[in-house]
DSSP file (Angstrom, degrees, kcal/mol; ACC not computed):
  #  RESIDUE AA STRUCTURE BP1 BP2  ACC     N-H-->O    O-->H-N    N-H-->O    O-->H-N    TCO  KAPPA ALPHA  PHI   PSI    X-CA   Y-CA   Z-CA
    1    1 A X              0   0    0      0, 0.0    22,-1.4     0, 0.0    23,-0.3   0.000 360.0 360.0 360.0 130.4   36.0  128.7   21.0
    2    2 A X  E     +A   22   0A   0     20,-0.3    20,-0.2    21,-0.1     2,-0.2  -0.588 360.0 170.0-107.9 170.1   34.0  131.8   22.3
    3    3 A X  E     -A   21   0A   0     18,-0.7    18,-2.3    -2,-0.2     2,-0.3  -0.650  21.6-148.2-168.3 125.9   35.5  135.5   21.4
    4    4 A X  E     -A   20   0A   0     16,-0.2     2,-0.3    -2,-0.2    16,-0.2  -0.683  22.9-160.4 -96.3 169.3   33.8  139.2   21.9
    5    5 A X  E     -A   19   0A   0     14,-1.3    14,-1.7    -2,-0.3     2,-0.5  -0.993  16.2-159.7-136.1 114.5   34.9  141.8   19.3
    6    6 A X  E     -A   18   0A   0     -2,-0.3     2,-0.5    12,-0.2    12,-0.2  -0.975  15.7-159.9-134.8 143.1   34.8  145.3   19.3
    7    7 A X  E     -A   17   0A   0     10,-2.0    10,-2.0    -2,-0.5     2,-0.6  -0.894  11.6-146.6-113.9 105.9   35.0  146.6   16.2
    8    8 A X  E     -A   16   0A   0     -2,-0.5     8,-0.3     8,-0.2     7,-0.1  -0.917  24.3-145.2 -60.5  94.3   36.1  150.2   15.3
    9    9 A X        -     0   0    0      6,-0.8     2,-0.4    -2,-0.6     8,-0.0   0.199   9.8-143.6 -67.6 150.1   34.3  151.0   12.5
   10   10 A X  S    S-     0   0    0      1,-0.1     3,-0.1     6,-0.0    -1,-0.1  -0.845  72.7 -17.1-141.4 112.3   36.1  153.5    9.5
   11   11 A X  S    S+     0   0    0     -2,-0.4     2,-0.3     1,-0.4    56,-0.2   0.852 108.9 101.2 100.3  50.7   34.4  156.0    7.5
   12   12 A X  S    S-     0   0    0      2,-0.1    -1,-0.4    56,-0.1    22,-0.0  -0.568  82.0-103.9-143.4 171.0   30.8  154.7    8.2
   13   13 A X  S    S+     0   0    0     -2,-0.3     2,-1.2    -3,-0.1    21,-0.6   0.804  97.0  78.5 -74.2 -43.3   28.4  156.0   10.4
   14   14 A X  E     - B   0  33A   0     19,-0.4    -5,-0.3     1,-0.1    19,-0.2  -0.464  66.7-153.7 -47.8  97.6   28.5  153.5   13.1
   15   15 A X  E     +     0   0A   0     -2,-1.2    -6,-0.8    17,-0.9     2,-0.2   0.829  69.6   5.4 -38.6 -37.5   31.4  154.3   15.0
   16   16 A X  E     -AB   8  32A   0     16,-0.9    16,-0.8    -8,-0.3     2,-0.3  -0.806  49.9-142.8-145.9-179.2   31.8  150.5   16.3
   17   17 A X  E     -AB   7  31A   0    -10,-2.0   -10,-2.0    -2,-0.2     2,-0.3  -0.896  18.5-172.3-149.6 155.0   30.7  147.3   16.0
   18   18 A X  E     +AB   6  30A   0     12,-1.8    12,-2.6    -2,-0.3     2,-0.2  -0.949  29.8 131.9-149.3 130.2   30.6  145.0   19.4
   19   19 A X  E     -A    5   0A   0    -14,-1.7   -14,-1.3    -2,-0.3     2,-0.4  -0.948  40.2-110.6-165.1-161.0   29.8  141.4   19.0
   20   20 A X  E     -AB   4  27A   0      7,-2.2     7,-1.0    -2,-0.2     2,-0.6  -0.994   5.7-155.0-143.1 150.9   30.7  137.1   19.8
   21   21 A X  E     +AB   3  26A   0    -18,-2.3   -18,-0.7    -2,-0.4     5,-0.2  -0.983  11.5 179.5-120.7 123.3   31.8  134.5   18.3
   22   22 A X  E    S-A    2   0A   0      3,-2.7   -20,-0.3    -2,-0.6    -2,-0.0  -0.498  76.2 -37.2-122.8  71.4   30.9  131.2   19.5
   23   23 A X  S    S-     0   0    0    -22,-1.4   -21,-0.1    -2,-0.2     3,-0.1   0.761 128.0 -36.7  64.3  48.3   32.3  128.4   17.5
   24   24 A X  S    S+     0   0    0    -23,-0.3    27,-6.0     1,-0.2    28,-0.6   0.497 117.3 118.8  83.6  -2.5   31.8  130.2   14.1
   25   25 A X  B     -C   50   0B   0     25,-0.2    -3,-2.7    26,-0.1    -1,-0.2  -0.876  58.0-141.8-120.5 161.7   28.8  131.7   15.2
   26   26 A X  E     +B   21   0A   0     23,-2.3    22,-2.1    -2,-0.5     2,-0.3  -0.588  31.6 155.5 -96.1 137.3   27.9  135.2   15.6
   27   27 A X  E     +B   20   0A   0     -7,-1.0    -7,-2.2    -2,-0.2    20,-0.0  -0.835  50.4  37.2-150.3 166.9   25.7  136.2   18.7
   28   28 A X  E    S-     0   0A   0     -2,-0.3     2,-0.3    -9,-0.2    -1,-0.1   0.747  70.3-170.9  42.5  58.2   25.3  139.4   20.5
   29   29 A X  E     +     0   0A   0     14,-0.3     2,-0.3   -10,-0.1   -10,-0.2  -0.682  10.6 167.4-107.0 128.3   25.5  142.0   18.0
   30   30 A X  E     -B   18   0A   0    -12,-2.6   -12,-1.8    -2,-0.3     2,-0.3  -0.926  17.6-159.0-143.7 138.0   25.8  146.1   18.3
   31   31 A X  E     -B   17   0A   0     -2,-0.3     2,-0.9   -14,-0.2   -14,-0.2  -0.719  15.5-134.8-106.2 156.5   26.4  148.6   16.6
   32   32 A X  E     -B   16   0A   0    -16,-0.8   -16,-0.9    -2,-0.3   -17,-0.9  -0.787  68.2 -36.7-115.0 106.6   27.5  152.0   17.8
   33   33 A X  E    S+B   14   0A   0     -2,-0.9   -19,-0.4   -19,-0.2    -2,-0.1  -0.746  89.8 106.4 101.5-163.6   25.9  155.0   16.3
   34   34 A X  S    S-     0   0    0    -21,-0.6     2,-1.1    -2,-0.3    -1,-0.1   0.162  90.3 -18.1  69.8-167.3   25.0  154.8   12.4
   35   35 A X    >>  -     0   0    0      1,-0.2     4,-1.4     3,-0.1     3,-0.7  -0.254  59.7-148.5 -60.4  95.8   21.3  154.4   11.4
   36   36 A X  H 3> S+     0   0    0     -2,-1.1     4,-1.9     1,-0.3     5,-0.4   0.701  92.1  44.9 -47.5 -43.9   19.5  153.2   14.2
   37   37 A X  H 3> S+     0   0    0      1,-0.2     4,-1.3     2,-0.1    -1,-0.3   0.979 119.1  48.2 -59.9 -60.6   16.5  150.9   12.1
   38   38 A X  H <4 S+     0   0    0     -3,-0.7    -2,-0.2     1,-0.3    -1,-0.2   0.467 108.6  46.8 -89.0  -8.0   19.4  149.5    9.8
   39   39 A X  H >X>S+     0   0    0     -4,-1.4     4,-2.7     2,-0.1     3,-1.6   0.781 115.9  47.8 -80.3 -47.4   22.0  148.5   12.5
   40   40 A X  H 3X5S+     0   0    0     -4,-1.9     4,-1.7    -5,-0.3     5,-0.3   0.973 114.2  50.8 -60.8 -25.4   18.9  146.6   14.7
   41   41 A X  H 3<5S+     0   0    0     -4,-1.3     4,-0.5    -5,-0.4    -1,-0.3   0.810 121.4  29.0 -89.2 -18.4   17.8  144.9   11.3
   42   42 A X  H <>5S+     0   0    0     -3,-1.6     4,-2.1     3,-0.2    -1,-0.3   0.707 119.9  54.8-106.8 -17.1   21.4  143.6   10.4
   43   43 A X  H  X5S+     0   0    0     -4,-2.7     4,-1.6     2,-0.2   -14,-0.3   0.817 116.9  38.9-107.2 -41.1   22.3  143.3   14.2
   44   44 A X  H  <<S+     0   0    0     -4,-1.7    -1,-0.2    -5,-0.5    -2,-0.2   0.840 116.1  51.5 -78.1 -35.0   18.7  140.9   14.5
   45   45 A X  H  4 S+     0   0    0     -4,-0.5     4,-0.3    -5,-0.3    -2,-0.2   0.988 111.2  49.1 -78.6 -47.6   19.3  139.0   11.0
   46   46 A X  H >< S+     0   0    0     -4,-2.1     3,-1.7     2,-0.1     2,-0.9   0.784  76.9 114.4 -74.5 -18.0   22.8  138.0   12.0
   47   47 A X  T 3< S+     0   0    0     -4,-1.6   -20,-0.2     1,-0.3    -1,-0.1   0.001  92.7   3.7 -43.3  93.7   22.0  136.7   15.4
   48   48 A X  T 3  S+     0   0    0    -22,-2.1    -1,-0.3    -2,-0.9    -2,-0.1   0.130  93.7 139.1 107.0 -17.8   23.0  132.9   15.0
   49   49 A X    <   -     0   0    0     -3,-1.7   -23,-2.3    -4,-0.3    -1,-0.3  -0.037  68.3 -99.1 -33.3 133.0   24.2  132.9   11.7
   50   50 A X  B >>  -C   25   0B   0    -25,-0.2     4,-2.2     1,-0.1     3,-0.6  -0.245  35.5-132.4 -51.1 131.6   27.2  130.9   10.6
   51   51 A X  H 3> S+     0   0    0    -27,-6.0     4,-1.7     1,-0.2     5,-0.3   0.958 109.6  52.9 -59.7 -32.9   30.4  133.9   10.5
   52   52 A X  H 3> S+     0   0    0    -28,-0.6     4,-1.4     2,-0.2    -1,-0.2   0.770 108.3  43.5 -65.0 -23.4   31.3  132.6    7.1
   53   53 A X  H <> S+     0   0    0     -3,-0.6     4,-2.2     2,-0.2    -1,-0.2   0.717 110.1  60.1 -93.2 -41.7   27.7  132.9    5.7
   54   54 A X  H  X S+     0   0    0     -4,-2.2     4,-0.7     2,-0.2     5,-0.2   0.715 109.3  41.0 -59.1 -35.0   27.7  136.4    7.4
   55   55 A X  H  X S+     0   0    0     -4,-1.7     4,-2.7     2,-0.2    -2,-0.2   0.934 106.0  61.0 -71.3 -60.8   30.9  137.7    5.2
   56   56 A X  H  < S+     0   0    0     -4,-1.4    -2,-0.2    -5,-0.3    -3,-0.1   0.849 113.2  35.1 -55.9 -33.5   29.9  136.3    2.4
   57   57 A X  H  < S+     0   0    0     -4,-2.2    -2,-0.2     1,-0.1    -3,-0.1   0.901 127.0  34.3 -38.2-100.8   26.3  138.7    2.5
   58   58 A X  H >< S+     0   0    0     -4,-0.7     3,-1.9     2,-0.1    13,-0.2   0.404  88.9  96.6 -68.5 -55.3   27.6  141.5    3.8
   59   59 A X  T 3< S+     0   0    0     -4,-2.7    12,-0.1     1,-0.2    13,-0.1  -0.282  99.9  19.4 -46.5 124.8   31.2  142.0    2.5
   60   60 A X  T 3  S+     0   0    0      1,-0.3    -1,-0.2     6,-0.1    -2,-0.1   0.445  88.2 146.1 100.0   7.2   31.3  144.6   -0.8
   61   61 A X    <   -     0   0    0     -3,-1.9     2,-0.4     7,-0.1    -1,-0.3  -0.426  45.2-135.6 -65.3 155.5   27.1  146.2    0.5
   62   62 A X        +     0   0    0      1,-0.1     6,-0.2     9,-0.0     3,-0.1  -0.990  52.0 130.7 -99.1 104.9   27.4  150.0   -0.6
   63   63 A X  S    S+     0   0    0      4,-2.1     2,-0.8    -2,-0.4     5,-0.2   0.385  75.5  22.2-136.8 -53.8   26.5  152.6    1.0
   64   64 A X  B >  S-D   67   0C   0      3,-1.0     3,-1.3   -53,-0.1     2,-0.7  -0.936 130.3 -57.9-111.9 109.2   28.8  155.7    1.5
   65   65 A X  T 3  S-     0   0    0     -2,-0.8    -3,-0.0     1,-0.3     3,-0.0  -0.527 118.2 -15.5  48.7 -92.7   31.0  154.6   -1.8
   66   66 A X  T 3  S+     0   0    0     -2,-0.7    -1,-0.3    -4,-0.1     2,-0.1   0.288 127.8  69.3-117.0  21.6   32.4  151.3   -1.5
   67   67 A X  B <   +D   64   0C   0     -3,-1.3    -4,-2.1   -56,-0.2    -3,-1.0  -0.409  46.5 159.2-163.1 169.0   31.9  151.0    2.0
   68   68 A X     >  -     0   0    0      1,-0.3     4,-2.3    -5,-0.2     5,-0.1  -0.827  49.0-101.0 168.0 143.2   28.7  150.5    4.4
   69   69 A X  T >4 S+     0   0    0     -2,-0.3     3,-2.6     1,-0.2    -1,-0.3   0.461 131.8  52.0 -46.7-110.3   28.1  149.0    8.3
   70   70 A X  T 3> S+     0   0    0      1,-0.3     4,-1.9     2,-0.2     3,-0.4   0.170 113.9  50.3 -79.1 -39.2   26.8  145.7    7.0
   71   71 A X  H 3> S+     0   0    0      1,-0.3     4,-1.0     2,-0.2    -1,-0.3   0.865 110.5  52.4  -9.5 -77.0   30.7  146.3    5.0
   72   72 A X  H <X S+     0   0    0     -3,-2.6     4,-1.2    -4,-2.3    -1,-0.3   0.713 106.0  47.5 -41.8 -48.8   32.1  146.9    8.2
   73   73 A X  H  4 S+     0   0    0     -3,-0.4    -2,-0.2     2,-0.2    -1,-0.2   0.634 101.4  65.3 -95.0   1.1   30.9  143.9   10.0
   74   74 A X  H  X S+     0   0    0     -4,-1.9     4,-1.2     2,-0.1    -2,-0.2   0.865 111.5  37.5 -42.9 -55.6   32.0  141.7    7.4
   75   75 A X  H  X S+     0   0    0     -4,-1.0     4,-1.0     2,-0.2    -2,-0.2   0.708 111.4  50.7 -45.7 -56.0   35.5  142.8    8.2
   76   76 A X  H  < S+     0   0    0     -4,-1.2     4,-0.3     2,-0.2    -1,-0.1   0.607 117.4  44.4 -83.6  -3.1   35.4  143.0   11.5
   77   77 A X  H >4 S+     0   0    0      2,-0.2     3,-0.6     1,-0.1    -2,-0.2   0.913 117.0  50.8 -76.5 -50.7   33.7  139.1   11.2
   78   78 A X  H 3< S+     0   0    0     -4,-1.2     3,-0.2     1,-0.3    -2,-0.2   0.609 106.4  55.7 -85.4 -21.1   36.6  138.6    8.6
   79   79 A X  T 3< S+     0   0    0     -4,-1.0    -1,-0.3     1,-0.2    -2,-0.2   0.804 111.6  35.7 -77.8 -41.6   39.2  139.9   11.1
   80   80 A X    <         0   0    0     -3,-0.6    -1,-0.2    -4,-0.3    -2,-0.2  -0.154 360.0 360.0-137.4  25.8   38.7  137.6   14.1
   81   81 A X              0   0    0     -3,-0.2    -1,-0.2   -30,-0.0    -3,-0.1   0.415 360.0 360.0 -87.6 360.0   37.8  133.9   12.7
């Protein structure tokens, strides 16, 4: 099963998230907007990574309260499995 995603991001700096899912794995990953080094560095680690392995990291990271991109694409991972 293949799927793109775009992801409207809340209360982050990235505005979005655009990415695929290709049989439970995540490929093609961008973010829109937020800190440019720390979207390419989560956008580069997650490339091929199981989505399930990818929530569990990411989901509950901190950044602006309780809430953070890598947060955000946990969610938006968690949204569309």
């Amino acid at each position: 099963m293949e799927k793109h995603v775009s992801y409207k991001t809340q209360g982050v700096c990235s505005k979005g998230i655009e990415f695929d899912i290709v049989d439970g794995v995540v490929h093609n990953v961008q973010f829109i907007g937020g800190c440019r080094g720390n979207t390419q560095g989560v956008a580069r680690l997650a490339e091929g990574m199981e989505a399930s392995e990818l929530i569990k990291r990411l989901k509950g990271v901190e950044c602006r309260g309780d809430n953070s991109c890598p947060n955000q694409f946990a969610l938006a991972i968690e949204q569309n499995l």
